[in-house]
C-alpha positions in Angstrom: 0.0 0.0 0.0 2.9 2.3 1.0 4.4 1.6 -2.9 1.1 2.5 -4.4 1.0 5.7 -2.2 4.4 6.5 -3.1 3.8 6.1 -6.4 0.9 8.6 -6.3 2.9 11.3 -5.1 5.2 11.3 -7.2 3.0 11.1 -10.0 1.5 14.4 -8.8 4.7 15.9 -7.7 5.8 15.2 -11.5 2.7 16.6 -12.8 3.4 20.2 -10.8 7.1 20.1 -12.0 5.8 20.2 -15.5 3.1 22.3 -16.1 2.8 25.1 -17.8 4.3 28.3 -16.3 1.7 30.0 -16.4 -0.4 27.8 -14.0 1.4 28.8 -11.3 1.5 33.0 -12.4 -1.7 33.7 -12.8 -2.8 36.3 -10.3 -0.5 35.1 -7.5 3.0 36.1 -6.0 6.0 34.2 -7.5 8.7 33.5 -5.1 11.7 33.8 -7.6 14.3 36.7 -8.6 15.3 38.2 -11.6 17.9 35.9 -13.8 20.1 38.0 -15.6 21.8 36.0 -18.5 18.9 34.0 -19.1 17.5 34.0 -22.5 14.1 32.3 -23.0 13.5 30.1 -25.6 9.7 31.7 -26.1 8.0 34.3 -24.9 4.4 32.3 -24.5 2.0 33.7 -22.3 -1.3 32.7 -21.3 -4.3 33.1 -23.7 -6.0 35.9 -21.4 -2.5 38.4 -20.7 -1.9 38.2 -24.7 -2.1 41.7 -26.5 -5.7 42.1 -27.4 -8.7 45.2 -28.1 -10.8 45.5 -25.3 -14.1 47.6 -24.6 -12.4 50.2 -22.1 -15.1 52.9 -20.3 -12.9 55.9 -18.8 -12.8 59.7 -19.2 -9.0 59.4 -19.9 -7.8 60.7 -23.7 -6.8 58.7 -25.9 -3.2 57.7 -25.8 -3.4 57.7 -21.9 -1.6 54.5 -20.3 -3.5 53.0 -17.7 -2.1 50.3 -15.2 -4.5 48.5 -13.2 -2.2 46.5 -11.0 -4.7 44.3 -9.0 -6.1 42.6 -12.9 -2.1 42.4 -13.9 -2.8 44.6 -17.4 -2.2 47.7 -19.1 -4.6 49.2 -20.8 -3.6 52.1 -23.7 -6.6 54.1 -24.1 -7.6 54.4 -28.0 -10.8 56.5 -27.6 -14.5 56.0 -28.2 -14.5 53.4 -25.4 -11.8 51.3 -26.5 -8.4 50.4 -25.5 -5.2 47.9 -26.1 -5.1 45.8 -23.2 -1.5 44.2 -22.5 -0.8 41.5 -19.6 1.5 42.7 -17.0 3.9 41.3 -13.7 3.4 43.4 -11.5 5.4 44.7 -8.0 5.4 41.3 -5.3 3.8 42.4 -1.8 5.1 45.5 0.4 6.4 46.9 -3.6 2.8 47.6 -5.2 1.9 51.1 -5.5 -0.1 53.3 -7.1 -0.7 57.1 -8.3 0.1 59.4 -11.1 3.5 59.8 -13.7 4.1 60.3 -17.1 7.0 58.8 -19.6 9.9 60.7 -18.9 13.1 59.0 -21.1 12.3 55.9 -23.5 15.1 53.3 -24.0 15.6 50.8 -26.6 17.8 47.2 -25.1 18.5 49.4 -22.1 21.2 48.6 -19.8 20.5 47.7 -15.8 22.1 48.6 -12.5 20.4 47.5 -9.7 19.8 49.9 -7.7 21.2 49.7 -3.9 17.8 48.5 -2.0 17.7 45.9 -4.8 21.3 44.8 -3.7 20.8 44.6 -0.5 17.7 42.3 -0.5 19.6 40.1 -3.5 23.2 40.5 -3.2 24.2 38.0 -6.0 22.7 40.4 -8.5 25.8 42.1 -11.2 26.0 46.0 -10.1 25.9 46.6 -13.8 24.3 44.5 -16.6 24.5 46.0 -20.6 21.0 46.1 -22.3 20.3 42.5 -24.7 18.7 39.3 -24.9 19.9 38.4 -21.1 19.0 41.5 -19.8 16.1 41.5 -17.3 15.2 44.7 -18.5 14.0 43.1 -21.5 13.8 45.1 -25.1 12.1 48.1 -24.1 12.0 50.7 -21.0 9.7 53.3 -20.4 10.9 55.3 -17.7 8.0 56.3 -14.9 8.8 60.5 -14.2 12.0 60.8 -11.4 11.2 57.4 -10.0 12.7 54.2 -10.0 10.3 52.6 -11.7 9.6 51.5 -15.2 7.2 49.9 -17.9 9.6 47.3 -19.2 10.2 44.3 -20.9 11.4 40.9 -19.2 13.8 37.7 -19.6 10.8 36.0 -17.7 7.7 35.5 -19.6 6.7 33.6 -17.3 5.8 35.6 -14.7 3.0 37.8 -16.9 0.4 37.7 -14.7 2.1 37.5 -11.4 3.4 39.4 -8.6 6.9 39.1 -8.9 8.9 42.7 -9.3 10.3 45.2 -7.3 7.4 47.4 -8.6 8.4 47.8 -12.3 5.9 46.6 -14.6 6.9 44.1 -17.0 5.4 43.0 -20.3 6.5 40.4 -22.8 9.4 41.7 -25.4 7.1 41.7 -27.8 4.8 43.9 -26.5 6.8 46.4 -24.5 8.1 47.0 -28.2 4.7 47.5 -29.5 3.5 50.3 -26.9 7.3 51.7 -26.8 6.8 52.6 -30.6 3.3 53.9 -29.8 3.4 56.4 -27.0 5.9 59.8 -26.6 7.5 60.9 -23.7 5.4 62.7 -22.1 2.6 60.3 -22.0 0.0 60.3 -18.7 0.1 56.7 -17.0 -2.4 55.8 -14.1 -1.0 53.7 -11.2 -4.1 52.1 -9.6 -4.4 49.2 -7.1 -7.8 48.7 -7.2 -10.1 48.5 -10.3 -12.6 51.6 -10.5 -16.1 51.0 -9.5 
């Protein structure tokens, strides 16, 4: 009986160990850091954080970026009650936040230095990592005002959908590329937490 048993749980524990990704991102906090030098061999998401039109009821003008952090998207207001909605990662607990920037610099492959808070919670990270594939900065930055923070893209597609960053906001290369080439510096972007009732 113990065999059998054994058996079992291993047969489950396999199952886990192979699922998709995604499974285990959607809408929950991932326990894992960034992985500079990591290239992934895809950048597959799941179905519902893909790149998609959406009906999108707001007072915002178009070309507005709005981050809703609690339903992991980005939504790029188009007008006349539509908008691009893009899947997000979002910042892990204690490094969501919310409120009001705009796009100050845009950067194409930028390059990443962690900065010292980062370093001190993950001290294997380099001090200094040039922008490309392995960079977990991804393709594209958007840079969020005098903050820290950015829109970005990631080495992880993996974690679309999750709670895993230091409270940038992370898309797949592909589509940090497509809103990078669609909005100016300057640009408004929303923070919110919550959705709007």
């Amino acid at each position: 009986m113990n065999i059998i048993r054994s058996l079992a749980l291993a047969a489950i524990a396999a199952s886990l160990l192979f699922a998709a990704p995604h499974a285990f991102a959607q809408g929950r906090e991932m326990n894992i850091g960034d992985q500079p030098g990591y290239i992934p061999e895809d950048e597959e998401i799941a179905p519902e954080f893909k790149r998609t039109a959406v009906f999108f009821r707001t007072t915002e003008a178009p070309g507005t970026i709005v981050i809703s952090t609690s339903e992991r998207f980005l939504y790029l207001v188009q007008g006349n009650g539509r908008a691009l909605r893009y899947g997000i990662g979002v910042g892990r607990e204690g490094f969501q936040w919310q409120g009001l920037q705009k796009i100050s610099r845009k950067q194409e492959w930028p390059d990443w230095t962690p900065p010292p808070e980062m370093i001190a919670r993950q001290p294997y990270l380099p001090r200094f990592m040039a922008g490309g594939p392995g960079n977990p900065m991804g393709a594209r930055a958007l840079y969020l005002g005098a903050t820290v923070y950015r829109i970005h893209g990631t080495n992880q597609p993996q974690t679309i959908g999750s709670a895993v960053s230091s409270g940038c906001f992370r898309l797949v290369n592909a589509d940090v590329t497509d809103l990078f080439d669609r909005v100016p510096v300057g640009t408004k972007v929303i923070i919110r937490q919550r959705p709007e009732i």
